[in-house]
C-alpha positions in Angstrom: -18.6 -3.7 -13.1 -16.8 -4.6 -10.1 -12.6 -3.6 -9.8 -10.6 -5.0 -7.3 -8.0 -2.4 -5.9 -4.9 -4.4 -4.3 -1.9 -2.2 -2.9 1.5 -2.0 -1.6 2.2 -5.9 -1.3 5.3 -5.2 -0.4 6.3 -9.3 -1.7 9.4 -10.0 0.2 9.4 -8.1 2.9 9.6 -9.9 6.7 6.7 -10.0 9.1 5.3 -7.3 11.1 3.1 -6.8 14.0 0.7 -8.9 13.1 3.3 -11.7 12.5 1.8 -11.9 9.3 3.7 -12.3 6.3 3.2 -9.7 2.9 3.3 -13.1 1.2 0.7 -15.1 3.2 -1.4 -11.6 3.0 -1.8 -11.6 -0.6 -3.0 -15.1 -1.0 -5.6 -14.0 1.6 -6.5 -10.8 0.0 -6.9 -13.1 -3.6 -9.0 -15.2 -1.7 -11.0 -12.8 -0.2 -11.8 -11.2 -3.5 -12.8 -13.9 -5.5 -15.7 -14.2 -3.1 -16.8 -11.1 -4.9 -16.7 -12.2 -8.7 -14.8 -8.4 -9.8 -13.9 -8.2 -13.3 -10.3 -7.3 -12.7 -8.0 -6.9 -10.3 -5.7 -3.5 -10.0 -2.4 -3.3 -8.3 -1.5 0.2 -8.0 2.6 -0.1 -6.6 4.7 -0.9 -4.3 4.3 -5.1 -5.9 7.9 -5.8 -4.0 9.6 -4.5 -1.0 13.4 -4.2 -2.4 13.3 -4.2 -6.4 14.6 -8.1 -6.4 13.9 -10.4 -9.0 13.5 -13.2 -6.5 10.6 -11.0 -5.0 8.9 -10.5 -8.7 9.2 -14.4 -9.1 7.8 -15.1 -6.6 4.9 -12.4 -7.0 4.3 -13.8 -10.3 4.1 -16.9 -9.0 1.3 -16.0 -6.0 -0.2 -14.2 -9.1 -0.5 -17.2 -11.3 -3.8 -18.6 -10.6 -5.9 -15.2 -10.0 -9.6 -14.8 -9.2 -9.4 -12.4 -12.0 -7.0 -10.3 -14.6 -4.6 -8.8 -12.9 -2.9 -5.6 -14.2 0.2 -4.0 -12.5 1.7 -0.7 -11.9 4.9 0.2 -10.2 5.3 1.9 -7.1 8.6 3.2 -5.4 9.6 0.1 -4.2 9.7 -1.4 -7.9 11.8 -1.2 -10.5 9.9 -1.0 -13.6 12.7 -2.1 -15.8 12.6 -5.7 -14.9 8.8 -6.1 -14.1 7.8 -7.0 -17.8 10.5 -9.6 -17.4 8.9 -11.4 -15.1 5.1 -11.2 -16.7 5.5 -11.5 -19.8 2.0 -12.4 -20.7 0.9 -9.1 -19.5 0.1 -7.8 -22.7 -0.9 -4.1 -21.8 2.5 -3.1 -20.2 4.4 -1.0 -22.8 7.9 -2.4 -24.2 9.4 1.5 -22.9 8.8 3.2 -19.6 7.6 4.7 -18.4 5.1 1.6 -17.6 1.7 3.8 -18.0 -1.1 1.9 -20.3 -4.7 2.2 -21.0 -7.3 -0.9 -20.5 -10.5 -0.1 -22.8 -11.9 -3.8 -22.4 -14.4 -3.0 -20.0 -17.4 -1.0 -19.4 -15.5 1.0 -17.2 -11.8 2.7 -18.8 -8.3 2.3 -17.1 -5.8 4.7 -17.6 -2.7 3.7 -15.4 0.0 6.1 -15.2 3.7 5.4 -13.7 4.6 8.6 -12.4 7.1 7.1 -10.3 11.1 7.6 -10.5 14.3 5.5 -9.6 15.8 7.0 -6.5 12.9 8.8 -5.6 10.4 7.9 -2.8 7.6 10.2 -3.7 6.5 9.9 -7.3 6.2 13.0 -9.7 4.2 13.8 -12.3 6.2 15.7 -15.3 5.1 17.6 -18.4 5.7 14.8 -20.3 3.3 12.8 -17.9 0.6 15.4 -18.2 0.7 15.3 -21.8 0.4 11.5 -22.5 -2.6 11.8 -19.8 -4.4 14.8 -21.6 -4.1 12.9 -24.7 -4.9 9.9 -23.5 -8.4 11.0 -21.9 -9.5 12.7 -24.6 -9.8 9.6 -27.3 -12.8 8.7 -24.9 -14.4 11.7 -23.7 -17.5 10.1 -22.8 -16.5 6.3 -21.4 -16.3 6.3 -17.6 -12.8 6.6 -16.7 -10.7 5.1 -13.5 -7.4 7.3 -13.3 -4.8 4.7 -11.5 -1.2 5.7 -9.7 1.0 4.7 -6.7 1.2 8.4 -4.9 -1.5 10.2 -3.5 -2.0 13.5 -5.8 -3.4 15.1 -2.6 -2.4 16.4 0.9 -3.6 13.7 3.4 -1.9 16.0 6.5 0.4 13.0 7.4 3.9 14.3 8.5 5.6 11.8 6.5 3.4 10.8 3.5 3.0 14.2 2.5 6.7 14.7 2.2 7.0 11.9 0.2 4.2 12.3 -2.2 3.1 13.8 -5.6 5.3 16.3 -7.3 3.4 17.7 -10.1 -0.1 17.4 -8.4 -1.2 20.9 -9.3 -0.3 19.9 -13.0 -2.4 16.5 -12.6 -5.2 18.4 -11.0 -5.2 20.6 -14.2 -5.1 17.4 -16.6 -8.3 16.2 -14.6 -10.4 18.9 -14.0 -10.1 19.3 -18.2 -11.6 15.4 -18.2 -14.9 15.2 -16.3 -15.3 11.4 -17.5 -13.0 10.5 -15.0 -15.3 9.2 -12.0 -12.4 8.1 -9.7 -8.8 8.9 -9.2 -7.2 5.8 -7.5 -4.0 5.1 -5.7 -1.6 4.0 -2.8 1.2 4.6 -1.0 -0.4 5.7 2.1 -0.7 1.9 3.6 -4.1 3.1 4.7 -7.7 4.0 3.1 -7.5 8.0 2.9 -10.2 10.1 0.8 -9.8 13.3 -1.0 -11.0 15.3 -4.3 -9.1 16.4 -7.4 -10.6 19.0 -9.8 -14.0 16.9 -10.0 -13.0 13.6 -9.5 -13.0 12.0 -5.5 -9.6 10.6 -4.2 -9.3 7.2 -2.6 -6.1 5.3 -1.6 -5.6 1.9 -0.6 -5.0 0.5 2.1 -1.7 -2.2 2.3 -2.0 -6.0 1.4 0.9 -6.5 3.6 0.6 -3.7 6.9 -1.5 -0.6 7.9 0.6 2.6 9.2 -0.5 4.8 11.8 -1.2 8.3 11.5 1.0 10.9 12.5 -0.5 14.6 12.4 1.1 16.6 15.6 5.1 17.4 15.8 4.8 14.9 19.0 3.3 11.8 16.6 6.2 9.0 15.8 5.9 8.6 12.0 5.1 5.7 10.2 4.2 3.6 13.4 2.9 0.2 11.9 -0.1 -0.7 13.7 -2.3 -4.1 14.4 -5.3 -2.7 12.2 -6.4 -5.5 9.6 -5.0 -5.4 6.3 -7.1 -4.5 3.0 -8.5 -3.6 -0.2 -11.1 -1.9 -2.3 -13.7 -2.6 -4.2 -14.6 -0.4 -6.8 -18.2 -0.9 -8.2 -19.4 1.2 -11.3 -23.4 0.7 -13.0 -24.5 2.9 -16.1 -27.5 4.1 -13.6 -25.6 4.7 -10.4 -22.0 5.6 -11.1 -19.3 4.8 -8.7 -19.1 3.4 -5.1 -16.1 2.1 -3.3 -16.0 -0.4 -0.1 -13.5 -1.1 2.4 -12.9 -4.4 2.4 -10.6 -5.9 5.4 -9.3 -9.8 5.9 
């Protein structure tokens, strides 16, 4: 099973270094990824740049003719209210938030939660988060599980991304290391590929669609620097004999 991981489109949003646009990036990125026949595509956040419907129409509308189904999740730049509005044919979102869902269709499970909160720009994970999670893992103890959000549930030492992160990690940590079917926690945020572990399960985030930030670890380091790196995704490949591998793929 092959999962495409798309992130942080940021639809809407004006050019950046590169001169490319978050628009013209996407279409790239689709392209890109049908090359690779995955049986899905993830987008884990950030779909928009400013919450707009004009921005979701016109995401839906760069998303009509995918390489392969495409399943959402909101990030801090959306606004989950109005997302179903504008896909309606996306059949797993729920009709409350918050927007988290399960996909058992595949070899491989989905569980997506939405963890993220008007207002806020770091997510955070609540009680109430931790015990639809818990609950939801264990109706399929022994399926190989993907475990999808938009924050980073772990310290990446950035200066800025860690002050904006996941409240509530140590509580998601807990819900995880009680599930050892999940193979994969997934997410994004960051703008750039960054690896970690929770409980078990490694950490991967994606990199940006749309622009790759810079790294800022000394008191010295400008945060949030947008660099010329290449924009990307990942490519999250699962057999019964092997497990789980994930590639970098830039375009």
């Amino acid at each position: 099973m092959i999962i495409a991981q798309i992130s942080d489109m940021h639809i809407g949003a004006s050019a950046k270094l590169r001169g490319e646009t978050p628009a013209g990036n996407l279409l790239r990125a689709l392209e890109a990824i049908g090359g690779f026949h995955p049986d899905l595509i993830l987008a884990t956040g950030d779909l928009v740049n400013n919450e707009g419907p004009e921005e979701y129409q016109e995401l839906a509308e760069l998303l009509s003719v995918p390489p392969a189904p495409v399943f959402l999740l909101p990030g801090n730049h959306d606004n989950p209210a109005i997302i179903k509005r504008y896909f309606p044919t996306h059949y797993y979102l729920p009709d409350a938030l918050p927007l988290s869902y399960v996909i058992d269709d595949f070899p491989v499970r989905i569980v997506a939660v939405d963890q993220t909160e008007p207002g806020l720009v770091g997510g955070r994970f609540t009680r109430a988060h931790a015990d639809w999670m818990d609950r939801t893992l264990k109706r399929s103890r022994k399926k190989p599980t993907i475990v999808a959000l938009h924050h980073p549930p772990f310290p990446t030492h950035d200066r800025l991304f860690d002050t904006i992160g996941l409240e509530g990690a140590d509580l998601f940590a807990k819900v995880i290391a009680g599930h050892p079917q999940v193979g994969r926690v997934i997410c994004g945020h960051h703008h750039r590929l960054t690896t970690g572990k929770i409980a078990h399960a490694p950490v991967v985030s994606a990199p940006s669609t749309a622009w790759i930030y810079g790294l800022a670890f000394h008191p010295e380091d400008k945060v949030a620097t947008i660099t010329d790196e290449p924009p990307g995704f990942l490519l999250h490949v699962w057999s019964e004999e092997a497990g789980f591998a994930t590639h970098l793929i830039n375009f």
